[in-house]
Backbone as XML, in Angstrom:
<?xml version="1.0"?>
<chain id="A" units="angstrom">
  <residue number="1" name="UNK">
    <atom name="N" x="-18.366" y="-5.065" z="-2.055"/>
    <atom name="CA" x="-16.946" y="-4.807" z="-1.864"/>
    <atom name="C" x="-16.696" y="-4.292" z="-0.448"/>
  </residue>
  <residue number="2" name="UNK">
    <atom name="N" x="-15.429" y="-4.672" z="0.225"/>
    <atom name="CA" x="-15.257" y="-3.859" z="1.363"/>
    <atom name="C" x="-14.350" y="-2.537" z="0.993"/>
  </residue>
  <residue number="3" name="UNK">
    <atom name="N" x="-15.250" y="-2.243" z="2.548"/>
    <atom name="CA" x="-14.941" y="-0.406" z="2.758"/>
    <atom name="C" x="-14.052" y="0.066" z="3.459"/>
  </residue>
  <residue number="4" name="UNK">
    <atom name="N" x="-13.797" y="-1.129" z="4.336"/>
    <atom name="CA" x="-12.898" y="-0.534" z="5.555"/>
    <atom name="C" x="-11.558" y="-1.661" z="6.011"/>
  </residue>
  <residue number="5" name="UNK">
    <atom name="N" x="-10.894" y="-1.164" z="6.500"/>
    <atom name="CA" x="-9.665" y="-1.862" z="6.455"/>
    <atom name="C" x="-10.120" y="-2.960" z="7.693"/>
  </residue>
  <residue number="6" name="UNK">
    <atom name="N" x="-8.792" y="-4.148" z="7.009"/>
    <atom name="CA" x="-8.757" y="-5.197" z="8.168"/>
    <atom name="C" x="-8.300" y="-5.037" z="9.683"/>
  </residue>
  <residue number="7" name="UNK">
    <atom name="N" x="-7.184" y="-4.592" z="9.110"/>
    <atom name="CA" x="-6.010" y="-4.148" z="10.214"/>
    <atom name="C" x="-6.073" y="-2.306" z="10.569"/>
  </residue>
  <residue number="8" name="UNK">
    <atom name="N" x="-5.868" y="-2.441" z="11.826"/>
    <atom name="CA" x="-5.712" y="-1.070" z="12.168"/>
    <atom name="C" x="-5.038" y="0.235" z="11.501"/>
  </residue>
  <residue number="9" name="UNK">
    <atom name="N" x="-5.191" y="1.240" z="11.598"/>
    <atom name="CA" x="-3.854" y="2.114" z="11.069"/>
    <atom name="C" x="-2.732" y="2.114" z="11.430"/>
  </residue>
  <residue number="10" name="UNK">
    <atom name="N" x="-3.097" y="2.126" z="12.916"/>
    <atom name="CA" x="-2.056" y="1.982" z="14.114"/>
    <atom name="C" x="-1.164" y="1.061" z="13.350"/>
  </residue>
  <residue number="11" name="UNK">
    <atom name="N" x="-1.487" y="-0.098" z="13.472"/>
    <atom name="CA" x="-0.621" y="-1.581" z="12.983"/>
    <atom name="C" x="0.082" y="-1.301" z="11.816"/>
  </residue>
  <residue number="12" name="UNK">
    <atom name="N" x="-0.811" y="-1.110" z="11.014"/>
    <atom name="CA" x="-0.003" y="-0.736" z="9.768"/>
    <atom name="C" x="1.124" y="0.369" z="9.689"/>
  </residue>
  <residue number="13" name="UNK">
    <atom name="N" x="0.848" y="1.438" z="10.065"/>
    <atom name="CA" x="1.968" y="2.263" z="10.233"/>
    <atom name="C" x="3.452" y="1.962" z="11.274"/>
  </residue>
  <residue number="14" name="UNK">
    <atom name="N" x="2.765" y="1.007" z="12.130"/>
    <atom name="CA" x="3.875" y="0.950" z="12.815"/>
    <atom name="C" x="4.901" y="-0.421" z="12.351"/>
  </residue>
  <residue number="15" name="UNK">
    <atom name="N" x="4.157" y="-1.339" z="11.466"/>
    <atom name="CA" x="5.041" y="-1.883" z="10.653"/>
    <atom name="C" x="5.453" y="-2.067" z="9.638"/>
  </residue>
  <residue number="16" name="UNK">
    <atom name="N" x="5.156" y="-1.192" z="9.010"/>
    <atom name="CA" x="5.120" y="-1.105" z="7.527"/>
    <atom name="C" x="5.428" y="0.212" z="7.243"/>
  </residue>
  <residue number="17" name="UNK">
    <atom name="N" x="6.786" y="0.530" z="6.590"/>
    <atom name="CA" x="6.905" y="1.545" z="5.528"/>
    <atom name="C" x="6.103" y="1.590" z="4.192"/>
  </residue>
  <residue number="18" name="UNK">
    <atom name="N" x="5.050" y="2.097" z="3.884"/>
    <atom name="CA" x="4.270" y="2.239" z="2.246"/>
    <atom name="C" x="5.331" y="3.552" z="1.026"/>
  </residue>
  <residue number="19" name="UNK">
    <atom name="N" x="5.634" y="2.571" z="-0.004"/>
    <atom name="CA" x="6.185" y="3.148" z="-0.672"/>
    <atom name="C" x="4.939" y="3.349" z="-1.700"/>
  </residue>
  <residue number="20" name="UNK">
    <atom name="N" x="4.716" y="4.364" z="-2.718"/>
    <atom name="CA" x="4.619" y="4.558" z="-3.659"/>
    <atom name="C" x="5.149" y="4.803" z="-4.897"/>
  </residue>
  <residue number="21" name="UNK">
    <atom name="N" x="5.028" y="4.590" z="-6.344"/>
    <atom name="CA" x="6.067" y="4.282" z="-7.487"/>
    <atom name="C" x="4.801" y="4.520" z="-8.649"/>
  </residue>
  <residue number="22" name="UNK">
    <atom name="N" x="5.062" y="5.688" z="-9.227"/>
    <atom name="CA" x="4.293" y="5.390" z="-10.886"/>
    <atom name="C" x="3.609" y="6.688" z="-11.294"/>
  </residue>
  <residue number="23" name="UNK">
    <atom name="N" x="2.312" y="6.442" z="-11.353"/>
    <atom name="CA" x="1.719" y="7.552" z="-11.937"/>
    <atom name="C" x="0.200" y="7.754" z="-10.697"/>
  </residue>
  <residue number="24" name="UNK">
    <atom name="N" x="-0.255" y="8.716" z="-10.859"/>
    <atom name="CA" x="-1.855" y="9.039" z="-9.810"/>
    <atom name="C" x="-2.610" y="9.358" z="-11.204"/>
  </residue>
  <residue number="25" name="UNK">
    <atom name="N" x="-3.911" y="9.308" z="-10.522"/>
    <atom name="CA" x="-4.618" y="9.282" z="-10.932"/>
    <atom name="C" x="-5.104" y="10.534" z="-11.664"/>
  </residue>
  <residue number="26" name="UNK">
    <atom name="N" x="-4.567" y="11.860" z="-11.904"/>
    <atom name="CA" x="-3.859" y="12.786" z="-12.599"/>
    <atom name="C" x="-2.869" y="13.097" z="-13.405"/>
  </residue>
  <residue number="27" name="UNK">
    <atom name="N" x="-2.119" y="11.748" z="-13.790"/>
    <atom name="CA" x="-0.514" y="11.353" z="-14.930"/>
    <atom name="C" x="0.360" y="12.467" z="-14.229"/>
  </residue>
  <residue number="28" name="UNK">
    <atom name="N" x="0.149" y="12.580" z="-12.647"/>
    <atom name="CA" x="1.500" y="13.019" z="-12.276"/>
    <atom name="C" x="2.490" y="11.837" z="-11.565"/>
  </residue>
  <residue number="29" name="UNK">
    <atom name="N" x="3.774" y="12.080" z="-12.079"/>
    <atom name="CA" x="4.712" y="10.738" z="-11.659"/>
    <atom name="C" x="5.083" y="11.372" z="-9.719"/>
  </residue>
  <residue number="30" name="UNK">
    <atom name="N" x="4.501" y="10.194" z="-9.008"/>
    <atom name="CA" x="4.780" y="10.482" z="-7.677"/>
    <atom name="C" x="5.747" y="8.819" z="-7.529"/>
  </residue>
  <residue number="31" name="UNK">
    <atom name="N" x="6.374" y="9.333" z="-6.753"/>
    <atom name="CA" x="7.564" y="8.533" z="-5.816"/>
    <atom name="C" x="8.107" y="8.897" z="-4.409"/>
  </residue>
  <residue number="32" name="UNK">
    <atom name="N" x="7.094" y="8.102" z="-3.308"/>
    <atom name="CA" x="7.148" y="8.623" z="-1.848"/>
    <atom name="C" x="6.605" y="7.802" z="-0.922"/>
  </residue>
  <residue number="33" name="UNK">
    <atom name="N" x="7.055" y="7.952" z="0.226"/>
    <atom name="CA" x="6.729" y="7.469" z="1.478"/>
    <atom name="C" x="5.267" y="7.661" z="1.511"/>
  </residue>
  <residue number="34" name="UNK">
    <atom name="N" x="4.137" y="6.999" z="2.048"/>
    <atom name="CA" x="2.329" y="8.167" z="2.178"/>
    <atom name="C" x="2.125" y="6.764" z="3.753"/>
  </residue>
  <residue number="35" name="UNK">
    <atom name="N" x="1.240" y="7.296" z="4.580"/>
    <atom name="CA" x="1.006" y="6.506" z="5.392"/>
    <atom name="C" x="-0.882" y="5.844" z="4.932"/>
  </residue>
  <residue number="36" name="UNK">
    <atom name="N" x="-0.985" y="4.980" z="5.596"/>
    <atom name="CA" x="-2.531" y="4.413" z="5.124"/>
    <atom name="C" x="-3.343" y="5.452" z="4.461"/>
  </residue>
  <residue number="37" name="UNK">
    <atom name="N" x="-3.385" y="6.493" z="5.202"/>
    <atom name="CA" x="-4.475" y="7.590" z="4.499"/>
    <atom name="C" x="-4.164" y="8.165" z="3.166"/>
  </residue>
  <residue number="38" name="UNK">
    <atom name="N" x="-3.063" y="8.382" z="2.991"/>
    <atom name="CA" x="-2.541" y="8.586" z="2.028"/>
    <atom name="C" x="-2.811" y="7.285" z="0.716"/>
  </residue>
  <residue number="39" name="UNK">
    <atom name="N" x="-2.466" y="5.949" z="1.110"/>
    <atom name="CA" x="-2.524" y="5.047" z="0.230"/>
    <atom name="C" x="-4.205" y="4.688" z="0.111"/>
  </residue>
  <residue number="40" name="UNK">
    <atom name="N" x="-4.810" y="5.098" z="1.120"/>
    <atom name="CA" x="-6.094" y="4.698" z="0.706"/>
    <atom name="C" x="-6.613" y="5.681" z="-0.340"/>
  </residue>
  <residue number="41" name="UNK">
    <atom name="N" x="-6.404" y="6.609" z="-0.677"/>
    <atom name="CA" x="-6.475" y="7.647" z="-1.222"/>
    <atom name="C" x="-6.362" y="7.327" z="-2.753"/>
  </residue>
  <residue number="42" name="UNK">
    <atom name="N" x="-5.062" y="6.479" z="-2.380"/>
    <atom name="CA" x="-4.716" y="6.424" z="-4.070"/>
    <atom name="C" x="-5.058" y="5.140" z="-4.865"/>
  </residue>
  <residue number="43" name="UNK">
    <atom name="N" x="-5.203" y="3.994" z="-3.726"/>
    <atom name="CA" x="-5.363" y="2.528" z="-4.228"/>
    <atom name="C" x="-6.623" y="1.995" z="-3.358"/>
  </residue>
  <residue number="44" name="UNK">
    <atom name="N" x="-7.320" y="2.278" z="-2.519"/>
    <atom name="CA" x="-8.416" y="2.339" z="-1.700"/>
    <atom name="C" x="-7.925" y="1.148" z="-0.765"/>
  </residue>
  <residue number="45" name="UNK">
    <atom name="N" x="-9.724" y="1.025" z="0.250"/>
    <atom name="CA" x="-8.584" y="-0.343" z="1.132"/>
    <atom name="C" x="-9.397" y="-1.424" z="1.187"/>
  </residue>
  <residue number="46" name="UNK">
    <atom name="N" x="-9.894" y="-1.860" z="-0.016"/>
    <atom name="CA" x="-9.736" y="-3.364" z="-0.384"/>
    <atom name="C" x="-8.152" y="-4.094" z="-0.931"/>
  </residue>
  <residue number="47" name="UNK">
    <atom name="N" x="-7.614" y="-2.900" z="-1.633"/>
    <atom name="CA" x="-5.952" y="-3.531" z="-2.256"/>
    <atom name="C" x="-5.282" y="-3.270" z="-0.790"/>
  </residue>
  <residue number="48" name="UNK">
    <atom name="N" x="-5.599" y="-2.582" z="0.344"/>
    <atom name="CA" x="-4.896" y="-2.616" z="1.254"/>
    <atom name="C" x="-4.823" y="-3.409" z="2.049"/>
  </residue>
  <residue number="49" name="UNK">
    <atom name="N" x="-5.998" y="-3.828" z="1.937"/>
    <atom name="CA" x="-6.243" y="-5.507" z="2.715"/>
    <atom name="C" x="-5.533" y="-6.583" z="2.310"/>
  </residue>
  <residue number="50" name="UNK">
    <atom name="N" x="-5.492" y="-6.547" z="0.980"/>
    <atom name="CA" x="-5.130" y="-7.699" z="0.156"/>
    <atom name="C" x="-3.160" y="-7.464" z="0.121"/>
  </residue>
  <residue number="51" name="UNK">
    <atom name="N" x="-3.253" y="-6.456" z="-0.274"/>
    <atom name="CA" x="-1.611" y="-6.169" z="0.113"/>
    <atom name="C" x="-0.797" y="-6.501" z="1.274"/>
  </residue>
  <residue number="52" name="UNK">
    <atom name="N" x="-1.704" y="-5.940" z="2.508"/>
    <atom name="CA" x="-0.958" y="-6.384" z="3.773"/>
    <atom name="C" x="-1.212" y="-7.771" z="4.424"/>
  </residue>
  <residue number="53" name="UNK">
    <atom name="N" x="-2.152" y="-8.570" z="4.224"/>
    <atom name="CA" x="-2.000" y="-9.790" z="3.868"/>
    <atom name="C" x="-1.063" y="-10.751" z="3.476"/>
  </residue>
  <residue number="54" name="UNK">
    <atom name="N" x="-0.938" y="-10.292" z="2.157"/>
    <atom name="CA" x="0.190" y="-11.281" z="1.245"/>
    <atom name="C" x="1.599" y="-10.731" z="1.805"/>
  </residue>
  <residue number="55" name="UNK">
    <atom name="N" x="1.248" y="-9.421" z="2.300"/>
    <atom name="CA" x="3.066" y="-9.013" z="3.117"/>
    <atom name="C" x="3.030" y="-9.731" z="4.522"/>
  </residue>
  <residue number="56" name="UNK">
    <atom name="N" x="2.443" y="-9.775" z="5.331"/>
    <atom name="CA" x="2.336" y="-10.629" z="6.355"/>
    <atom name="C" x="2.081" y="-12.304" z="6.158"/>
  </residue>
  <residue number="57" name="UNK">
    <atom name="N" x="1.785" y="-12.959" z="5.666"/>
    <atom name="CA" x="2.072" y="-14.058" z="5.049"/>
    <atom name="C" x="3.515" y="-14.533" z="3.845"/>
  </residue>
  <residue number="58" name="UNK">
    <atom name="N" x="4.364" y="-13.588" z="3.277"/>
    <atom name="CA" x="5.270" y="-13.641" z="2.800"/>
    <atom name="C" x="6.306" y="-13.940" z="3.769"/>
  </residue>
  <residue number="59" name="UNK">
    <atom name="N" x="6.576" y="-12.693" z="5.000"/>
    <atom name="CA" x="7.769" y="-12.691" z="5.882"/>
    <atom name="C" x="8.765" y="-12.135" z="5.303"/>
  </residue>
  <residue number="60" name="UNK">
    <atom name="N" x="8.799" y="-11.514" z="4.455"/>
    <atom name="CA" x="9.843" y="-11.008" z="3.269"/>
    <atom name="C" x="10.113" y="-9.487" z="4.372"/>
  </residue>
  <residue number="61" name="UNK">
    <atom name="N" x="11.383" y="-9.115" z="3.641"/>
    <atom name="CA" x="10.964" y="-7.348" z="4.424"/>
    <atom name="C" x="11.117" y="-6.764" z="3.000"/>
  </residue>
  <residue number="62" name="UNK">
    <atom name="N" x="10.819" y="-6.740" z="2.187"/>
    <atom name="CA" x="9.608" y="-6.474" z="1.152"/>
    <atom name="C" x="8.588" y="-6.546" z="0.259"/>
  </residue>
  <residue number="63" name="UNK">
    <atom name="N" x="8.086" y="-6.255" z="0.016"/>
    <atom name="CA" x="6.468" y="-7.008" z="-0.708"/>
    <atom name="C" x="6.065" y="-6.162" z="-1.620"/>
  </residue>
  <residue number="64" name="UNK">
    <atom name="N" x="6.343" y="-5.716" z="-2.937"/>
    <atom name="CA" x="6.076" y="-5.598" z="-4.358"/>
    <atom name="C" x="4.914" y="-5.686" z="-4.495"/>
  </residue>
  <residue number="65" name="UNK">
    <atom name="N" x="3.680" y="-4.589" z="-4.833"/>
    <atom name="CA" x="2.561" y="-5.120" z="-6.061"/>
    <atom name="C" x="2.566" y="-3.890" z="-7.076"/>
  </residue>
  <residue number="66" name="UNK">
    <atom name="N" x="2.050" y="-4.321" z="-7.999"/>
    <atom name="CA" x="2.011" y="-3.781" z="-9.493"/>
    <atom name="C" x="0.760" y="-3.655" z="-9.812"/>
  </residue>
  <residue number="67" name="UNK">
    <atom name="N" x="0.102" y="-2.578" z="-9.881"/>
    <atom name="CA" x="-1.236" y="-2.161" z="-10.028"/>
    <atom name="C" x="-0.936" y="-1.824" z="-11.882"/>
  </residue>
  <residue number="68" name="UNK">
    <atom name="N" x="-2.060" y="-2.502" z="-12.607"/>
    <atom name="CA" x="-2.212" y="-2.433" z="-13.650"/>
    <atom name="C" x="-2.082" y="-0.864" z="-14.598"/>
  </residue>
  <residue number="69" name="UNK">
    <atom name="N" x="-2.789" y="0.386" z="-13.393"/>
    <atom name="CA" x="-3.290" y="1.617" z="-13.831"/>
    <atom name="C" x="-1.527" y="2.406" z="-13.588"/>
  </residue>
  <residue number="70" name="UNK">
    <atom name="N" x="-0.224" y="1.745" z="-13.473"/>
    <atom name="CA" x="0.800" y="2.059" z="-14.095"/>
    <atom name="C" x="1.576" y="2.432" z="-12.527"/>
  </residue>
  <residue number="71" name="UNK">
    <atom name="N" x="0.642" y="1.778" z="-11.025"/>
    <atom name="CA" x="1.195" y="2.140" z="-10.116"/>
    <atom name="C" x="1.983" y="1.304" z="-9.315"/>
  </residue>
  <residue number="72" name="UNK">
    <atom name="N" x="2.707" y="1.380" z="-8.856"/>
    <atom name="CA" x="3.930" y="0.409" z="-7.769"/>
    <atom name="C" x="3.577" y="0.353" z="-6.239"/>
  </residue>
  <residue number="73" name="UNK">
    <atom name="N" x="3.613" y="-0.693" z="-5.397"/>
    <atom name="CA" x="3.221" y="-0.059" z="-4.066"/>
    <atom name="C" x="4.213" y="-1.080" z="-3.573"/>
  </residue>
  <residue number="74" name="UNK">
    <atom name="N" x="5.069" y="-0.562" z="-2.458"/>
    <atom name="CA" x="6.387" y="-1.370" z="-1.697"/>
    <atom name="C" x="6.031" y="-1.486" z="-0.509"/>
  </residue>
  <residue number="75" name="UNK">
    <atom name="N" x="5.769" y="-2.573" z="0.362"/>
    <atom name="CA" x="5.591" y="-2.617" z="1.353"/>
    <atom name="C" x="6.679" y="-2.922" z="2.138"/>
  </residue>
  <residue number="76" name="UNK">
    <atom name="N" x="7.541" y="-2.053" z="3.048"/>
    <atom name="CA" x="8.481" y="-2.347" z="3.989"/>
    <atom name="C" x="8.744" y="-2.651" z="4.836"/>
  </residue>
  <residue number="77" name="UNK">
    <atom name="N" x="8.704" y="-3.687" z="5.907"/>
    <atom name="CA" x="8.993" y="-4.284" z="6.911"/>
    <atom name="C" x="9.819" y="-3.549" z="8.069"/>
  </residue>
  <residue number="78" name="UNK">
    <atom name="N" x="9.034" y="-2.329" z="9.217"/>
    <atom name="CA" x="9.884" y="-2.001" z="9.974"/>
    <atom name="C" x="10.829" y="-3.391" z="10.906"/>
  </residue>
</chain>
């Protein structure tokens, strides 16, 4: 499995708002802004790879995924 991200932090933060939506990994309900470190934290960064991917190949200025374990992640298009 990979360990480490594709894309920079830099990059990512500077185009991408990361939303979070659902539950952590403690059944506390969080709903918030977190920057990479934060999301690696909660969804690691193989889904971060794969997330910012399909948001950069979409072109959308937002990008939806639905993590099975009851979590939401919004990717926003500065």
């Amino acid at each position: 499995m990979e360990n480490e991200l594709k894309y920079t932090k830099r990059f990512i933060n500077r185009n991408f708002r990361l939303k979070v939506y659902g539950y952590d990994s403690d059944n506390r309900r969080i709903n918030k802004l977190v920057g990479v470190q934060g999301l690696d934290a909660l969804i690691g960064a193989e889904f971060i790879n794969k997330f910012i991917g399909k948001a950069l190949a979409s072109g959308k200025d937002c990008s939806t995924h639905r993590l099975r374990r009851g979590l939401q992640v919004s990717l926003y298009a500065k």
